[in-house]
PASEBA-1860 file (N, C-alpha, C; in nm, 3 decimals):
! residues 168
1> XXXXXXXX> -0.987/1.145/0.624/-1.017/1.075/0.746/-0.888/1.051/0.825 ~ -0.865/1.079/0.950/-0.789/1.032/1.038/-0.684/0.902/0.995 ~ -0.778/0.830/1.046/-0.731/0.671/0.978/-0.631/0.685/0.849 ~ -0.713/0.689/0.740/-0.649/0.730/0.651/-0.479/0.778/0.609 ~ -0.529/0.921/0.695/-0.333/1.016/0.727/-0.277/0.946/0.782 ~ -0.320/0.890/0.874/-0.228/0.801/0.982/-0.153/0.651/0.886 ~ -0.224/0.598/0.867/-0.212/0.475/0.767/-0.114/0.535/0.675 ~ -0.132/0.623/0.564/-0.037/0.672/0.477/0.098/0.697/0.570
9> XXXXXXXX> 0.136/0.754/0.677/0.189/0.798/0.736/0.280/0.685/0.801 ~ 0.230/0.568/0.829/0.314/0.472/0.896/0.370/0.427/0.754 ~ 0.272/0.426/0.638/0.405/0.365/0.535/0.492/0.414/0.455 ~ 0.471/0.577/0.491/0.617/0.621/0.496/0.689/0.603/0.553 ~ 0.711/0.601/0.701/0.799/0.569/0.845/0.870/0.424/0.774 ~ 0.828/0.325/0.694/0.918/0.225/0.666/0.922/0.188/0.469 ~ 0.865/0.298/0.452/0.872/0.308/0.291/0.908/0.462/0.252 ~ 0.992/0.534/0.286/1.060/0.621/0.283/1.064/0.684/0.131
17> XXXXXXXX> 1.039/0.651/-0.031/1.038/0.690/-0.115/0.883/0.783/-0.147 ~ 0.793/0.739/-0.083/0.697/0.804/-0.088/0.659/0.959/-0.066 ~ 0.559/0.998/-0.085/0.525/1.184/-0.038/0.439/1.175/0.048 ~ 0.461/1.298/0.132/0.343/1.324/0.230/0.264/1.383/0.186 ~ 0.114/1.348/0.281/0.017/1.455/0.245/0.006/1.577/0.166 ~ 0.108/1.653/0.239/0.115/1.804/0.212/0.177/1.822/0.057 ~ 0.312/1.733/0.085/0.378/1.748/-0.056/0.291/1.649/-0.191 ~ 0.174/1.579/-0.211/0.074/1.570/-0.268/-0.023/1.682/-0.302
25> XXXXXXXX> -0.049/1.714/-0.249/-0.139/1.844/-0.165/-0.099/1.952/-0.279 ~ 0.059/2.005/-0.245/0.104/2.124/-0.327/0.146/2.055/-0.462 ~ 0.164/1.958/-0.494/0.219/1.948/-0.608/0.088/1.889/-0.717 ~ -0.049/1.873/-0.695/-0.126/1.920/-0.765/-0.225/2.021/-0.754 ~ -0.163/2.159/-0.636/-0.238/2.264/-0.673/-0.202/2.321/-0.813 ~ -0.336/2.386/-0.855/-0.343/2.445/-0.967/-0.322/2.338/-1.080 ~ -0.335/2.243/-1.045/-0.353/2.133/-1.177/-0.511/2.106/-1.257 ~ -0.508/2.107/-1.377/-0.603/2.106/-1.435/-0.631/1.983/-1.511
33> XXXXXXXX> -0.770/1.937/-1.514/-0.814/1.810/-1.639/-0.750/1.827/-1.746 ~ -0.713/1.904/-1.788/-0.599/1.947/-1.936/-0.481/1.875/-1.882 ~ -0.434/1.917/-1.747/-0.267/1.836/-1.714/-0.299/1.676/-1.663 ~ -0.382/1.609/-1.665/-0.416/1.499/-1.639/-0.434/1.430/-1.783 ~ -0.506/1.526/-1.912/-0.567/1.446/-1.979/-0.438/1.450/-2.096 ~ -0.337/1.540/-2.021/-0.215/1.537/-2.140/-0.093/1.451/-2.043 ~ -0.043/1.443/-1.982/0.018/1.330/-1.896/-0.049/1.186/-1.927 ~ -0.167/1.100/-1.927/-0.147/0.987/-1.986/-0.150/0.998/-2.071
41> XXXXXXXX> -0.129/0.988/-2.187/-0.014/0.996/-2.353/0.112/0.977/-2.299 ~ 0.148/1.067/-2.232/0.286/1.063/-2.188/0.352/0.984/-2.169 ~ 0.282/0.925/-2.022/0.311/0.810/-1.909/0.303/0.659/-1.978 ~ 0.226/0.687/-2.102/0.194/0.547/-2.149/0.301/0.538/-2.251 ~ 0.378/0.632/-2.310/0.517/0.674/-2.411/0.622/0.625/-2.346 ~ 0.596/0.664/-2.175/0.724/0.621/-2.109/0.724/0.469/-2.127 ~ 0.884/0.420/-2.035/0.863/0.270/-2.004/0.761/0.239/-1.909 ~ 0.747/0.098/-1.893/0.628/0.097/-1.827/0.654/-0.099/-1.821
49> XXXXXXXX> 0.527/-0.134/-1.706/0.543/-0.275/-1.718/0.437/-0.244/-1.638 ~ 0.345/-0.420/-1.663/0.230/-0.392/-1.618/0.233/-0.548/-1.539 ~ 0.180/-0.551/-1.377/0.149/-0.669/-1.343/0.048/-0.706/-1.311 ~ 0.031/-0.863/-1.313/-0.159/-0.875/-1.312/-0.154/-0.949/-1.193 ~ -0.220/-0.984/-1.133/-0.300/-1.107/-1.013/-0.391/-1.146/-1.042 ~ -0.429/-1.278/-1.077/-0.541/-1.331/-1.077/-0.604/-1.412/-1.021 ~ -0.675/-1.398/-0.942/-0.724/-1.495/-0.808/-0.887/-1.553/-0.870 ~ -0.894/-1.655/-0.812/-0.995/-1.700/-0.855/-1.068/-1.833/-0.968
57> XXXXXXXX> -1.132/-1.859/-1.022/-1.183/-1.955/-1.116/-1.086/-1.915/-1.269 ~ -1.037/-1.886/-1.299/-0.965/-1.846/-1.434/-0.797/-1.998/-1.447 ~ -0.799/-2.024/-1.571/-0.723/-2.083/-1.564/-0.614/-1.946/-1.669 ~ -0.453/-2.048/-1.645/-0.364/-2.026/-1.702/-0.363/-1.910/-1.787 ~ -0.433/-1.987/-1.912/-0.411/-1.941/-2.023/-0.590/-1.801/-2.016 ~ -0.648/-1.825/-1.989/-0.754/-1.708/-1.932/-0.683/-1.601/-1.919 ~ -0.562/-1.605/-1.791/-0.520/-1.489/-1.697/-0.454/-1.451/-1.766 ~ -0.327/-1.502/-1.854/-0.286/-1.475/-1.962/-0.323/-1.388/-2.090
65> XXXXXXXX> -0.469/-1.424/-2.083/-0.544/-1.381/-2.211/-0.577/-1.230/-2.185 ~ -0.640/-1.229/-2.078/-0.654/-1.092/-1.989/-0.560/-1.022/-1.993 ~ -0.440/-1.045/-1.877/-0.334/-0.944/-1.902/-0.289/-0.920/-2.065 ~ -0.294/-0.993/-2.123/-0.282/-0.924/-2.315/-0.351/-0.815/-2.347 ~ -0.486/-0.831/-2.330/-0.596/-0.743/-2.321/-0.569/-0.631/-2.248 ~ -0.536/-0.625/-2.176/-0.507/-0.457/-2.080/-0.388/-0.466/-2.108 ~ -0.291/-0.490/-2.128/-0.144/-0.444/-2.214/-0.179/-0.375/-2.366 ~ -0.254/-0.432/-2.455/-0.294/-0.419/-2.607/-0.372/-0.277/-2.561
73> XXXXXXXX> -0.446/-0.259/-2.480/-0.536/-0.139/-2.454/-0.447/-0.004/-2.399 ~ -0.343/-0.053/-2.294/-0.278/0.106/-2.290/-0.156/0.108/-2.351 ~ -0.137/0.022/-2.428/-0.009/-0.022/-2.489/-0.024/0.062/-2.625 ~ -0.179/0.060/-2.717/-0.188/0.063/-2.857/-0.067/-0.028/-2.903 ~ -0.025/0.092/-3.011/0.081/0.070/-3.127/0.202/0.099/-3.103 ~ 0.232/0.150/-2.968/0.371/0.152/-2.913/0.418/0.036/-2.885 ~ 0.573/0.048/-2.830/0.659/-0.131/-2.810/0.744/-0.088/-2.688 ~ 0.611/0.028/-2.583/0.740/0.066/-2.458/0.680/-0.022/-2.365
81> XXXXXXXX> 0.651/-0.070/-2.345/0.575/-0.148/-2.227/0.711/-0.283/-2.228 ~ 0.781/-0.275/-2.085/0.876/-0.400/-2.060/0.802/-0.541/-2.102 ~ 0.898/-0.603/-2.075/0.880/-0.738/-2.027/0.800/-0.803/-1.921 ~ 0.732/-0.884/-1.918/0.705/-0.952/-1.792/0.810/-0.945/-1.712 ~ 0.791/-0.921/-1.590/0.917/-0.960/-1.462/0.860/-0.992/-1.317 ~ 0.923/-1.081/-1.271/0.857/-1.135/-1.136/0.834/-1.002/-1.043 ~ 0.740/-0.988/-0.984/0.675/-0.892/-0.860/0.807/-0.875/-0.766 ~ 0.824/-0.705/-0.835/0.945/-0.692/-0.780/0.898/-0.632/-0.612
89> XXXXXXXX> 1.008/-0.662/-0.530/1.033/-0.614/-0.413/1.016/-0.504/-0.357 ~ 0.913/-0.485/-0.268/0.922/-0.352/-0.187/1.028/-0.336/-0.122 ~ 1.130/-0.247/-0.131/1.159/-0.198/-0.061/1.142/-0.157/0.095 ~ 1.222/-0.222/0.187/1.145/-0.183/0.329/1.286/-0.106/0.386 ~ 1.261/-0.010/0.489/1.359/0.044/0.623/1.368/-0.053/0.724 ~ 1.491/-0.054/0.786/1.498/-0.186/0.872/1.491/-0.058/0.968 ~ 1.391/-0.056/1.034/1.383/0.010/1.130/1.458/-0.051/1.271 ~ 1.544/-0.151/1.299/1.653/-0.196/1.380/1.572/-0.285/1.479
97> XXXXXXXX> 1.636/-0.384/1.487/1.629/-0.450/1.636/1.579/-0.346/1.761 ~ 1.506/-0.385/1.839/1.439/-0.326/1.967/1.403/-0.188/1.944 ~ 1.398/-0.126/1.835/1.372/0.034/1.799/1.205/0.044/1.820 ~ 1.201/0.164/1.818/1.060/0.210/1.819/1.064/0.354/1.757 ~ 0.953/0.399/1.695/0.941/0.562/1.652/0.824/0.603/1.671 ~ 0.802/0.711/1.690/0.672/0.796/1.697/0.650/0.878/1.537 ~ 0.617/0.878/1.475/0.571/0.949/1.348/0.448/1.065/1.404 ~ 0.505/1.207/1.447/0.349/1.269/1.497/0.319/1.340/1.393
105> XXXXXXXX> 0.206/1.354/1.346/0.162/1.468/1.284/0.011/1.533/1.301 ~ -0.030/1.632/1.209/-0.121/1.722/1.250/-0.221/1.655/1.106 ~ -0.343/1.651/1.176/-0.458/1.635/1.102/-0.420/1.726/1.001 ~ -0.468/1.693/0.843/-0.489/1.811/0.763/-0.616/1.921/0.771 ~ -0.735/1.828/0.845/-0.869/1.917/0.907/-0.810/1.957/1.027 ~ -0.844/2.091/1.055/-0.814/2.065/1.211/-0.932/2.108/1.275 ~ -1.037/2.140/1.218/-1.163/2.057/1.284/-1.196/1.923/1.330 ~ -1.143/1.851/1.245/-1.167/1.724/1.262/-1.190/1.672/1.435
113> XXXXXXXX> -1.259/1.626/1.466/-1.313/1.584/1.609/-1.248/1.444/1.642 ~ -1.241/1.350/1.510/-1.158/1.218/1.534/-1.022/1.196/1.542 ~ -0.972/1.089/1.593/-0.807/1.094/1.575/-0.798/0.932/1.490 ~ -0.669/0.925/1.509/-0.620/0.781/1.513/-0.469/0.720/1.537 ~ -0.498/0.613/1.587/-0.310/0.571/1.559/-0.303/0.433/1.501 ~ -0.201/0.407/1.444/-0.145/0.322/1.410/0.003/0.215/1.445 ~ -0.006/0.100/1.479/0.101/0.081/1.543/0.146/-0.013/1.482 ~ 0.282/-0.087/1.440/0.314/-0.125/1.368/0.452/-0.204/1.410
121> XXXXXXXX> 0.471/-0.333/1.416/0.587/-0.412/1.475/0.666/-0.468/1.379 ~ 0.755/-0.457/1.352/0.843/-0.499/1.243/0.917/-0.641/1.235 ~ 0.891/-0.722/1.196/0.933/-0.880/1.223/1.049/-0.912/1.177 ~ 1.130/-0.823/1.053/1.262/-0.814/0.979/1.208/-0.775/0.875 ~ 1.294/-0.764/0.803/1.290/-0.715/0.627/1.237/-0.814/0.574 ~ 1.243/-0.820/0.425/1.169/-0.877/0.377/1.270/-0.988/0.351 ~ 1.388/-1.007/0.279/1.533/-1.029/0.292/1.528/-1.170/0.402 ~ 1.535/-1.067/0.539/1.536/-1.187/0.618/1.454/-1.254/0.664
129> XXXXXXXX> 1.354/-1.282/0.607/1.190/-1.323/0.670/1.215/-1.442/0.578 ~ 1.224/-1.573/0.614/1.183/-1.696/0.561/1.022/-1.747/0.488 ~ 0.997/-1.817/0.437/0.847/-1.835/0.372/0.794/-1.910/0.531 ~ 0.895/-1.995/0.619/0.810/-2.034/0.754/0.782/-1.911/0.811 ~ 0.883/-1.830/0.851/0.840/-1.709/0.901/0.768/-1.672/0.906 ~ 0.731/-1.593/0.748/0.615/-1.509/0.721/0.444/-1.633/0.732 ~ 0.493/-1.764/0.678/0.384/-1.803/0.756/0.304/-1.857/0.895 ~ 0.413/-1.836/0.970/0.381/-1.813/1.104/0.330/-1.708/1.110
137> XXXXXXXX> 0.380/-1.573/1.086/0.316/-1.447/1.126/0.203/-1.474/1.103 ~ 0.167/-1.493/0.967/0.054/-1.513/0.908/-0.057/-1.555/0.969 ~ -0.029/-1.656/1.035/-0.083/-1.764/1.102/-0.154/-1.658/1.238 ~ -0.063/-1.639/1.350/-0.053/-1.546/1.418/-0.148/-1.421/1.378 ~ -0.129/-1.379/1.300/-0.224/-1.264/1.270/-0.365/-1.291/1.237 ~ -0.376/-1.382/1.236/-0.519/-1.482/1.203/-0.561/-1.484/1.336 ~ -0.478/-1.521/1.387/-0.536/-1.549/1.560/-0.531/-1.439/1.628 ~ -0.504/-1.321/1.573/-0.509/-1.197/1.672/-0.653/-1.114/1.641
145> XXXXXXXX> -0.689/-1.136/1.526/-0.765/-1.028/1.430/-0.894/-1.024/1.565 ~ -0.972/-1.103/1.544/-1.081/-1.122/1.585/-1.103/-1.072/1.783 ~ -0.971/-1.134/1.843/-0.972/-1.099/1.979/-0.964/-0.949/1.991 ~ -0.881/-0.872/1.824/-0.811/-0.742/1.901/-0.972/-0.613/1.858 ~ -1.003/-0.682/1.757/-1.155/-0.638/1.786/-1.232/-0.621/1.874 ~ -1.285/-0.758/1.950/-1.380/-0.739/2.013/-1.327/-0.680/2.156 ~ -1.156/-0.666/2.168/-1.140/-0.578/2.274/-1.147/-0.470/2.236 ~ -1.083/-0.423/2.129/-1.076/-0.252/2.133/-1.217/-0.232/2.064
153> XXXXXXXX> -1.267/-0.241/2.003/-1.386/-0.212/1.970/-1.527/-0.229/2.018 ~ -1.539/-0.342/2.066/-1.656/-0.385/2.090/-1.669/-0.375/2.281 ~ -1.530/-0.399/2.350/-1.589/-0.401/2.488/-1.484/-0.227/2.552 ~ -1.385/-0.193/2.479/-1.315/-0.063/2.546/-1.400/0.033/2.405 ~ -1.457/0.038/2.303/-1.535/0.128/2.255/-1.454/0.199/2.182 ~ -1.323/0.200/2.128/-1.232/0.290/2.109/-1.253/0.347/1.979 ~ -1.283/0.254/1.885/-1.360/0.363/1.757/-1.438/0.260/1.642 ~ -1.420/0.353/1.550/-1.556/0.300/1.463/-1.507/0.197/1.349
161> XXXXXXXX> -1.315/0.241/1.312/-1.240/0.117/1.287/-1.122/0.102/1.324 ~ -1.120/-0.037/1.370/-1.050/-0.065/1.421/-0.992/-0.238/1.378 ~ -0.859/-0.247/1.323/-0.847/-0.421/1.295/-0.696/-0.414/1.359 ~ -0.663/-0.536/1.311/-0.540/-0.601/1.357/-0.479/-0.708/1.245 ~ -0.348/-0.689/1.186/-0.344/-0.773/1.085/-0.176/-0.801/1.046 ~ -0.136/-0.845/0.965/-0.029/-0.838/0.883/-0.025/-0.766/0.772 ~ 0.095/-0.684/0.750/0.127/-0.678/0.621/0.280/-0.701/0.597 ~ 0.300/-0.703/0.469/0.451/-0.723/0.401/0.547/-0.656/0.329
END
Protein backbone atom coordinates (compact mmCIF):
# COMPACT_ATOMS: atom_id res chain seq x y z
CA UNK A 1 0.00 0.00 0.00
CA UNK A 2 1.11 3.49 -0.70
CA UNK A 3 0.75 4.63 2.80
CA UNK A 4 2.61 1.99 3.94
CA UNK A 5 6.12 2.73 1.51
CA UNK A 6 5.71 6.11 2.31
CA UNK A 7 5.51 5.66 6.19
CA UNK A 8 8.52 3.16 6.07
CA UNK A 9 10.21 5.70 4.06
CA UNK A 10 9.93 8.79 6.30
CA UNK A 11 11.48 6.56 9.06
CA UNK A 12 14.28 6.05 7.30
CA UNK A 13 14.78 9.87 6.34
CA UNK A 14 15.37 10.20 10.34
CA UNK A 15 16.27 6.57 11.33
CA UNK A 16 18.93 6.00 8.88
CA UNK A 17 20.07 2.33 10.13
CA UNK A 18 17.22 0.78 8.56
CA UNK A 19 16.63 -0.96 4.79
CA UNK A 20 14.62 0.01 2.06
CA UNK A 21 11.98 -1.64 0.41
CA UNK A 22 14.00 -2.91 -2.34
CA UNK A 23 17.00 -3.90 -0.24
CA UNK A 24 14.31 -6.15 1.91
CA UNK A 25 12.88 -7.19 -1.24
CA UNK A 26 16.38 -8.70 -2.60
CA UNK A 27 17.72 -9.90 0.41
CA UNK A 28 14.94 -12.44 0.95
CA UNK A 29 14.67 -13.46 -2.63
CA UNK A 30 15.09 -17.03 -2.97
CA UNK A 31 14.68 -17.59 0.73
CA UNK A 32 13.07 -20.61 1.85
CA UNK A 33 10.86 -21.97 5.12
CA UNK A 34 14.07 -24.14 5.61
CA UNK A 35 16.14 -20.57 5.97
CA UNK A 36 13.57 -19.20 8.36
CA UNK A 37 13.02 -22.41 10.23
CA UNK A 38 16.96 -22.74 10.65
CA UNK A 39 17.77 -18.99 11.62
CA UNK A 40 15.52 -19.04 14.81
CA UNK A 41 17.81 -21.61 16.64
CA UNK A 42 20.26 -19.34 15.67
CA UNK A 43 18.95 -15.92 16.59
CA UNK A 44 17.80 -17.34 19.87
CA UNK A 45 21.88 -18.77 20.42
CA UNK A 46 22.74 -15.24 19.73
CA UNK A 47 22.66 -12.44 22.48
CA UNK A 48 19.51 -11.20 22.84
CA UNK A 49 17.33 -9.16 25.46
CA UNK A 50 13.84 -9.09 25.59
CA UNK A 51 11.50 -6.03 26.60
CA UNK A 52 8.00 -6.16 27.84
CA UNK A 53 5.18 -3.30 28.26
CA UNK A 54 2.50 -3.90 30.20
CA UNK A 55 -0.42 -1.73 30.12
CA UNK A 56 -3.36 -2.37 31.77
CA UNK A 57 -5.07 -4.27 34.97
CA UNK A 58 -1.85 -6.51 35.82
CA UNK A 59 0.03 -5.71 38.82
CA UNK A 60 3.87 -5.69 39.44
CA UNK A 61 4.61 -8.88 40.16
CA UNK A 62 1.91 -10.37 37.24
CA UNK A 63 4.01 -8.36 34.53
CA UNK A 64 6.95 -9.72 35.97
CA UNK A 65 5.59 -13.16 35.99
CA UNK A 66 4.79 -12.88 32.28
CA UNK A 67 7.90 -11.49 30.99
CA UNK A 68 9.62 -14.80 32.84
CA UNK A 69 7.31 -16.79 30.88
CA UNK A 70 8.27 -15.56 27.36
CA UNK A 71 12.00 -15.31 28.36
CA UNK A 72 11.83 -19.26 29.80
CA UNK A 73 10.01 -20.03 26.32
CA UNK A 74 12.61 -18.63 23.76
CA UNK A 75 15.26 -18.73 26.17
CA UNK A 76 14.93 -22.83 26.92
CA UNK A 77 18.17 -24.06 28.49
CA UNK A 78 20.45 -21.47 27.15
CA UNK A 79 21.95 -18.38 29.51
CA UNK A 80 22.25 -15.91 26.24
CA UNK A 81 19.46 -13.78 26.80
CA UNK A 82 20.98 -10.23 28.60
CA UNK A 83 19.93 -8.62 31.40
CA UNK A 84 17.03 -6.50 31.92
CA UNK A 85 17.99 -2.88 30.71
CA UNK A 86 15.99 0.28 30.62
CA UNK A 87 14.26 0.92 26.95
CA UNK A 88 17.08 1.85 25.20
CA UNK A 89 17.06 4.95 22.90
CA UNK A 90 16.16 5.37 19.40
CA UNK A 91 18.41 6.74 17.78
CA UNK A 92 17.21 9.87 15.79
CA UNK A 93 18.98 12.27 12.70
CA UNK A 94 18.86 15.78 13.71
CA UNK A 95 17.65 16.72 10.64
CA UNK A 96 18.78 20.65 11.61
CA UNK A 97 17.09 23.70 12.58
CA UNK A 98 14.77 25.23 9.69
CA UNK A 99 15.70 22.16 7.26
CA UNK A 100 13.31 20.42 5.21
CA UNK A 101 13.74 17.18 2.78
CA UNK A 102 11.84 15.59 0.17
CA UNK A 103 12.38 11.69 0.35
CA UNK A 104 10.87 10.81 -3.43
CA UNK A 105 10.36 7.53 -4.41
CA UNK A 106 8.61 5.15 -6.84
CA UNK A 107 5.71 2.94 -5.82
CA UNK A 108 6.93 -0.69 -5.80
CA UNK A 109 3.36 -1.39 -7.91
CA UNK A 110 3.42 0.78 -10.56
CA UNK A 111 0.01 0.06 -11.29
CA UNK A 112 -0.95 1.17 -8.29
CA UNK A 113 -3.68 4.04 -8.91
CA UNK A 114 -3.13 5.46 -5.16
CA UNK A 115 -0.41 7.65 -3.81
CA UNK A 116 0.55 9.09 -0.54
CA UNK A 117 2.63 11.51 1.48
CA UNK A 118 3.83 11.88 4.58
CA UNK A 119 4.99 14.90 6.38
CA UNK A 120 6.82 15.07 9.27
CA UNK A 121 8.16 18.16 11.63
CA UNK A 122 10.90 17.55 13.82
CA UNK A 123 10.66 19.23 17.36
CA UNK A 124 14.55 18.23 18.37
CA UNK A 125 16.11 15.01 19.21
CA UNK A 126 15.26 13.09 21.64
CA UNK A 127 18.36 14.40 23.85
CA UNK A 128 16.99 17.74 23.69
CA UNK A 129 13.29 17.37 24.17
CA UNK A 130 12.45 17.90 27.92
CA UNK A 131 9.51 15.56 29.58
CA UNK A 132 7.49 19.38 29.47
CA UNK A 133 8.30 19.44 25.98
CA UNK A 134 7.35 16.29 24.79
CA UNK A 135 4.28 16.83 26.89
CA UNK A 136 3.22 19.75 25.32
CA UNK A 137 3.65 18.25 21.94
CA UNK A 138 1.69 15.67 23.20
CA UNK A 139 -0.85 17.75 24.30
CA UNK A 140 -0.84 19.64 20.95
CA UNK A 141 -1.15 16.63 18.95
CA UNK A 142 -4.29 15.78 20.78
CA UNK A 143 -5.66 18.95 19.65
CA UNK A 144 -4.71 18.61 16.09
CA UNK A 145 -5.85 14.94 15.42
CA UNK A 146 -9.45 15.37 15.10
CA UNK A 147 -9.52 18.98 13.18
CA UNK A 148 -6.78 17.56 10.65
CA UNK A 149 -9.28 14.86 9.83
CA UNK A 150 -12.28 16.27 9.34
CA UNK A 151 -10.37 18.75 7.02
CA UNK A 152 -8.43 16.54 4.93
CA UNK A 153 -10.67 13.81 4.95
CA UNK A 154 -13.98 14.45 5.53
CA UNK A 155 -14.56 18.08 3.88
CA UNK A 156 -11.23 18.31 1.02
CA UNK A 157 -11.84 14.28 0.44
CA UNK A 158 -8.18 13.60 0.12
CA UNK A 159 -8.13 9.89 0.97
CA UNK A 160 -9.25 6.93 2.65
CA UNK A 161 -6.40 7.40 5.50
CA UNK A 162 -5.59 9.97 6.70
CA UNK A 163 -4.42 11.11 10.67
CA UNK A 164 -2.33 13.52 12.34
CA UNK A 165 -0.27 12.69 15.39
CA UNK A 166 2.99 12.50 17.33
CA UNK A 167 5.64 10.29 17.38
CA UNK A 168 9.08 9.90 19.24
Amino acid sequence: QPYEQASHYASLAVNPAGFSIPELKQAVSGMSLKDVEEFVPELLRSKWSLETLVHGNLKRDQAEELTKLFRDKLQGEAENATNSTPLQQKKQLDLGKGSSYIVPMSLTNPEELNSAAVVKLQLGTRSELSVKDLSIASLISSMIQEPAFDDLRTKQQLGYIVSAGMGI
